[in-house]
C-alpha positions in Angstrom: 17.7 158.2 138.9 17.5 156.5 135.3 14.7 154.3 136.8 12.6 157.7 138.1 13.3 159.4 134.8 11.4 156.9 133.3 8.8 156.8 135.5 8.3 160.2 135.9 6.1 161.2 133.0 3.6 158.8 134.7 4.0 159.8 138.0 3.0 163.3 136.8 -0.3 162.3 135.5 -1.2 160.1 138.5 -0.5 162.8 140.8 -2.1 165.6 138.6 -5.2 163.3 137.7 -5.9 161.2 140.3 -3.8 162.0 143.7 -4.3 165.9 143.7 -7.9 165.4 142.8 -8.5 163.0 145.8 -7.1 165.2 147.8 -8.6 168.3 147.0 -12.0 166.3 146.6 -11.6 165.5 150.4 -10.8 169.2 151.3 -14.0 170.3 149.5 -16.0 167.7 151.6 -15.9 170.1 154.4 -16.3 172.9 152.4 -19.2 174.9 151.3 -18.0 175.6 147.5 -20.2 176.6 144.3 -17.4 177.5 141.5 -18.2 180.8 141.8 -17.0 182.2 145.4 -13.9 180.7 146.8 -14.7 177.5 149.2 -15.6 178.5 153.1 -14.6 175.9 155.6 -18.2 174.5 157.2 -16.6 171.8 159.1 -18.9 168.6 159.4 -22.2 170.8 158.1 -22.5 168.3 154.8 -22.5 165.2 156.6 -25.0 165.7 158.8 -27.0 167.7 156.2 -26.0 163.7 154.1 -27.5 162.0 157.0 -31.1 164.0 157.0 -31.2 163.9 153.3 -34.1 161.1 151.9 -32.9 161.3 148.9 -29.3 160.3 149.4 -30.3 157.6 151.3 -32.7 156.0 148.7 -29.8 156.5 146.4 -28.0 154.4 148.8 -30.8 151.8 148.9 -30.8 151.6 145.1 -26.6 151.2 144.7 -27.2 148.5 147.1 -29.7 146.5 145.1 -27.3 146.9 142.4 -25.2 144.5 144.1 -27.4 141.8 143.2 -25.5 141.7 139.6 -22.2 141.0 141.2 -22.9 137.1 141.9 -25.5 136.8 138.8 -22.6 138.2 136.6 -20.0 135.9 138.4 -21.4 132.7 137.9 -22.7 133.4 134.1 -18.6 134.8 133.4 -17.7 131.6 135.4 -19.9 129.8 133.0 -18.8 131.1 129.4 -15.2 131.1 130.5 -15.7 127.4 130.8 -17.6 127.0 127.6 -14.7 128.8 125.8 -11.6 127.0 126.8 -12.3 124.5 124.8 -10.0 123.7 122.1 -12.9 123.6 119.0 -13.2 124.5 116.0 -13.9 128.6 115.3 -13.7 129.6 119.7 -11.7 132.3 118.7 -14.9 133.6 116.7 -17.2 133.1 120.5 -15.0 134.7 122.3 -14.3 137.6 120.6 -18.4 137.8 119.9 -19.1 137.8 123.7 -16.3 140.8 124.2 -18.0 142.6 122.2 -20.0 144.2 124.0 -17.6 145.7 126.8 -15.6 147.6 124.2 -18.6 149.4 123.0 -19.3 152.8 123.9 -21.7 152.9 126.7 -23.8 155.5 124.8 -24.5 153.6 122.1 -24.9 150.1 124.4 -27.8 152.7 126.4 -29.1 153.9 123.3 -29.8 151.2 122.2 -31.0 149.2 124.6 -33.2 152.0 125.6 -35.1 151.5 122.2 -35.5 147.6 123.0 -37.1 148.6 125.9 -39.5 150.5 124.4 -43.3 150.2 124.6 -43.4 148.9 120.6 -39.4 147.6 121.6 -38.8 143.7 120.6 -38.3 143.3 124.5 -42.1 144.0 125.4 -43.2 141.8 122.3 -41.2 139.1 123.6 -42.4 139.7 127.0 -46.7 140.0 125.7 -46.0 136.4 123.9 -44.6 134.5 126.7 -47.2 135.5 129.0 -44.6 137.7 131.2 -46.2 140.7 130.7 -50.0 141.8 131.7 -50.0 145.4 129.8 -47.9 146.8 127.0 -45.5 149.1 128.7 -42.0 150.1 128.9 -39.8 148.2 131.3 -38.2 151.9 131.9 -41.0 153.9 132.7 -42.2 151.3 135.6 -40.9 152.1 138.7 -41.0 148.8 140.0 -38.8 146.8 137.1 -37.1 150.0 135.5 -33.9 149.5 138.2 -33.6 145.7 137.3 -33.8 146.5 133.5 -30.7 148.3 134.2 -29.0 145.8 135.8 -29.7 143.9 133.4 -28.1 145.7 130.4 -25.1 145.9 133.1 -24.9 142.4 133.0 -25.3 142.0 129.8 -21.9 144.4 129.2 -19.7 143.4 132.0 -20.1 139.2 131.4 -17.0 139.5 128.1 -15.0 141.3 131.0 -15.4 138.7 133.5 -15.3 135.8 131.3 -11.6 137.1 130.0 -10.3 137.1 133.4 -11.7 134.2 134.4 -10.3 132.5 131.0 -6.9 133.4 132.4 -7.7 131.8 135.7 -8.5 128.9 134.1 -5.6 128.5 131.7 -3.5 129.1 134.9 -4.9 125.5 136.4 -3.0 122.6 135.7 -4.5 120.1 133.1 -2.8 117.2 134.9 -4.8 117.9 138.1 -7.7 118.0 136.4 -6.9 114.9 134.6 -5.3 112.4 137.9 -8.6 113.4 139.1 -10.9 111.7 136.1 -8.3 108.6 136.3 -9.5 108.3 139.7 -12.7 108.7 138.9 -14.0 111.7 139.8 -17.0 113.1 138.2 -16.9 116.8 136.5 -19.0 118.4 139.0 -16.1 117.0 141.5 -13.1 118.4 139.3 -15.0 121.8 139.2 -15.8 121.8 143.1 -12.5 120.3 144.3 -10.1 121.3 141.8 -11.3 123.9 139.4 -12.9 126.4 141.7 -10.0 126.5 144.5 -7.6 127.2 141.6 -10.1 130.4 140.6 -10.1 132.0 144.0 -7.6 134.2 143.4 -9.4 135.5 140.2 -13.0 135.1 142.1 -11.2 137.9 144.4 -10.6 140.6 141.7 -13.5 139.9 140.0 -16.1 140.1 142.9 -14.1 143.0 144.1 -14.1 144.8 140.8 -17.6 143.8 140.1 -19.1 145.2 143.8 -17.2 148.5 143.4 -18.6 148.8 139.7 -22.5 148.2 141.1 -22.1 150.6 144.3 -20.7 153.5 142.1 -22.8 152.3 138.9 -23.0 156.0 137.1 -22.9 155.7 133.5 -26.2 153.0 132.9 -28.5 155.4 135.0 -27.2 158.7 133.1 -27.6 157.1 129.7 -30.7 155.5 130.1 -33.1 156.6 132.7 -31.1 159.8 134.5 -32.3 158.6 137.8 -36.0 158.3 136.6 -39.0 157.1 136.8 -39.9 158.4 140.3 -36.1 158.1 141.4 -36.7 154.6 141.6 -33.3 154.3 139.6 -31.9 156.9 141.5 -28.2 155.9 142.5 -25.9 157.2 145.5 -23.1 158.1 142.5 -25.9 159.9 140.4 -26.9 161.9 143.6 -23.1 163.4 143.8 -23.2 163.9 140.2 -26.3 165.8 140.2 -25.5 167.8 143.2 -22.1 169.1 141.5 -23.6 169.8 137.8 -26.9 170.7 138.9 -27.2 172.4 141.8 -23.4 173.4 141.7 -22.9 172.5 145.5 -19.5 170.8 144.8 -18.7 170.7 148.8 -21.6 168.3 149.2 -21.2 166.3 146.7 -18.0 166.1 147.5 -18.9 164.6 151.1 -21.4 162.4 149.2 -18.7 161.0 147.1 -16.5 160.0 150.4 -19.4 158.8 151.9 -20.1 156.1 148.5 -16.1 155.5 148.6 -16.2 154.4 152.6 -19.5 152.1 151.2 -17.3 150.6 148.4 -14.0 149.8 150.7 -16.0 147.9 153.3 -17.5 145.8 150.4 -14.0 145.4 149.1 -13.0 144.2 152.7 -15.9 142.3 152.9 -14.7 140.2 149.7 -12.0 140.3 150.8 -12.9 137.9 153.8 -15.4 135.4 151.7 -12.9 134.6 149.6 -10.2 134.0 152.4 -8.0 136.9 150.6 -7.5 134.7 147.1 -5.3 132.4 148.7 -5.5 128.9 147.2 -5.8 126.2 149.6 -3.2 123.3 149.6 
């Protein structure tokens, strides 16, 4: 009883902010519910309205291009997490400066990187002097590059995350496996394949995982920075729900939207799950 006591102040919240929610989400999947009147049971009508709805599904389509950050961001974390386990001079100072980023605000990272983006931004004038760019335009207003401009600020934010976990992994490896293996003479791009990689799987498991849920519900990027916009080419499954409940105030189908984007996530999770044998280390 002392043990529940203590955890019981917690188990309040979880229930009152995340289990009840869940639940009473679900219920108001098959619901037809707009605040105002009391929710009338419709059975499966908001599914198969989902299934006939274009615009959902190009949502869909956009969430899953999304995905392409997840092994992008992977191998660059993979990268500086290697780069900073080093014992030199002033690391402390790198690391912290590539961290940065994911502790600020979302807001401000969007605002701001909305502005380099701009037509007169320091992003085209890069862009106009390396021959990249044909016309002076913003990256955000084209249809065809303003979903990958995204994804790029995404990456940009996420890689400090990554690279912390993945500095743990690393740290967790031991050195003298690392080192019998240059005694017998094996090159580094042998350690890393044979030695340091298997060692990361585990880590490699909740970061892919992590990463792919992040891109399929990706919300906060899209509402900062383009609010599904231009043409809904950056039109996400997530922003869909969101702008069926707080626009349009139809709360039961967004609800069966959201269940619909949480089934996509779990059999990406499972899907992980499998490439990377479940995290297990071999040997």
């Amino acid at each position: 009883m002392l043990a529940y006591s203590f955890m019981l102040p917690f188990l309040v919240l979880l229930i009152l902010y995340h289990t009840w929610p869940v639940i009473f989400g679900t219920y108001l999947a098959f619901t037809k519910y707009n605040i105002i009147s009391p929710p009338e049971f419709v059975g499966l009508a908001n599914f198969r309205e989902l299934i006939q709805d274009q615009q959902f599904w190009s949502g869909v389509v956009n969430s899953l291009k999304y995905i392409l950050v997840v092994p992008v961001i992977q191998l660059l974390s993979i990268g500086v997490a290697m780069l900073v386990n080093r014992p030199l001079k002033g690391i402390g100072f790198f690391r912290t400066a590539f961290y940065v980023p994911v502790v600020t605000s979302f807001a401000v990272v969007g605002l701001i990187w909305t502005w380099m983006y701009q037509q007169s931004g320091p992003v085209n004038f890069v862009l106009m002097h390396l021959g990249l760019m044909q016309r002076d335009s913003s990256l955000l207003n084209n249809p065809g590059s303003a979903l990958y401009a995204v994804m790029f600020v995404t990456l940009w934010k996420g890689v400090g995350y990554y690279m912390v976990l993945y500095l743990a992994g690393l740290q967790s490896i031991g050195r003298e496996l690392e080192e019998a293996a240059v005694i017998d003479g094996a090159t580094r791009w042998q350690v890393f394949v044979n030695i340091t990689l298997p060692g990361l799987r585990p880590t490699i498991l909740v970061c892919s995982l992590l990463s792919t849920i992040s891109a399929v519900k990706v919300f906060e990027e899209i509402f900062v920075m383009t609010q599904g916009g231009p043409v809904g080419s950056t039109y996400t499954a997530l922003f869909f729900t969101y702008a069926k409940a707080f626009q349009d105030f139809r709360y039961g189908y967004a609800a069966a939207a959201g269940i619909v984007v949480a089934l996509i996530s779990l059999i990406f999770g499972v899907i992980n799950f499998r490439l990377t044998r479940g995290g297990r280390v071999d040997g």
